[in-house]
N, C-alpha and C positions, 0 to 999 in steps of 0.2 A: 204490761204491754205498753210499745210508745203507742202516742199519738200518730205518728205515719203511719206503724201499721194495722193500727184501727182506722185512718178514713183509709188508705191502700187493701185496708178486706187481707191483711196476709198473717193473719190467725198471731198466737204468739210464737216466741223463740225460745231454746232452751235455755239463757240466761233470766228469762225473763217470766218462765215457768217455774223454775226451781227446781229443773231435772239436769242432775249433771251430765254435760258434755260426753257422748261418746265418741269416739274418732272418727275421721272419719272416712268412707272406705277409699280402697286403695285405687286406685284405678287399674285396668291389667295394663302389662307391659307392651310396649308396640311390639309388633312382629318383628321379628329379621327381615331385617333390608334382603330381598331377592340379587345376588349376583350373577351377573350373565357371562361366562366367559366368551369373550372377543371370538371370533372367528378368523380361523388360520386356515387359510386354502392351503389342498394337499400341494404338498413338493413333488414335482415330476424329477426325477435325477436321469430319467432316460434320455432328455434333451440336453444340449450343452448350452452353460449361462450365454448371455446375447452378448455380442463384442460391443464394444464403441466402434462408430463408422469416420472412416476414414476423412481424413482433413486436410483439404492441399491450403496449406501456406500459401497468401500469393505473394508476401515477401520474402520468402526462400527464393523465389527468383530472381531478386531484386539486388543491384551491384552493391558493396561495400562501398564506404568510404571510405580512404586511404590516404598520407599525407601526400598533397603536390608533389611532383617531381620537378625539381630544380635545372629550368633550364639551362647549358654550359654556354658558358660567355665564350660568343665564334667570333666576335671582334679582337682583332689584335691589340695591345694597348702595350704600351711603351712605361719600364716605373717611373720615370720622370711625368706621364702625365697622371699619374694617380694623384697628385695634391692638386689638381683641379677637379677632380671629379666628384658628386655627391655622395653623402652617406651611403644612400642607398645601392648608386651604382659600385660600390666600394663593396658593401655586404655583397651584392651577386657576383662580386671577383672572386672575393673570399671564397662564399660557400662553392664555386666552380674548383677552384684552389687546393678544397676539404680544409679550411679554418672557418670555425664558428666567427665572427666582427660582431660586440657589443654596439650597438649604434647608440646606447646611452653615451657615450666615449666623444671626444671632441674628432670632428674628422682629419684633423691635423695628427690627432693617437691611434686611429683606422690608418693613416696612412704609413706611420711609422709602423706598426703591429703584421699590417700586411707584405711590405719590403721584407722586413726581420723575416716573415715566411718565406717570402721568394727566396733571400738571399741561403736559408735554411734547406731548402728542398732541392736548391742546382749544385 
C-alpha cells in the first residue's frame, strides 16, 4: 500500500495486493440517438399554386433615348464662302448635305472635301 492511500483511508489496490487485475467492466452502450422526422404539412392540390402579383414598371413609361436629329442648314450659303466658315459650321453643312466631315481634318481639307461633294451630287 502507498503512503497516500494509507493517510487518504483508501484501503489497498490490486497491484498492490497481489491480486491480479481483472478488466474492467464494460460500460453499456448509449442508446440510439431518437430521430424525429421533420414535419411536412399535407399538400392541398385542390387549390391552384398563388401567382406572383402584378408589377407596373414606372419606367415602361418612360421616353427612350434616341440620337439627336440633325438640324438642316435653312441658311443659304454660297461655295465660295465655305473657306471662311468654321469647322464646325462646315460639319452642319455636311451632315445637312449627307457627308460624314472628320473635323480632325484642317478646315482648309473640310472645305475641299465638302465642294468635291457639292460638285459630285449636282
Amino acid at each position: 500500500m502507498s503512503k497516500f492511500s494509507d493517510f487518504a483511508h483508501l484501503g489497498t489496490t490490486t497491484h498492490e495486493a497481489g491480486v491480479p487485475a481483472t478488466t474492467a467492466p464494460v460500460p453499456p452502450a448509449p442508446p440510439e440517438p431518437v430521430v424525429e422526422e421533420a414535419y411536412v404539412p399535407p399538400v392541398d392540390t385542390t387549390e391552384a399554386p398563388p401567382t406572383a402579383p402584378e408589377y407596373d414598371n414606372p419606367l415602361d413609361d418612360m421616353p427612350v433615348a434616341t440620337a439627336p436629329e440633325v438640324p438642316a442648314v435653312t441658311e443659304a450659303f454660297s461655295v465660295d464662302d465655305l473657306q471662311w466658315m468654321s469647322k464646325v459650321k462646315l460639319e452642319e453643312i455636311g451632315r445637312s448635305l449627307g457627308i460624314e466631315l472628320d473635323r480632325r481634318l484642317s478646315q482648309s481639307k473640310l472645305v475641299k472635301q465638302l465642294k468635291e461633294h457639292i460638285a459630285n451630287t449636282q
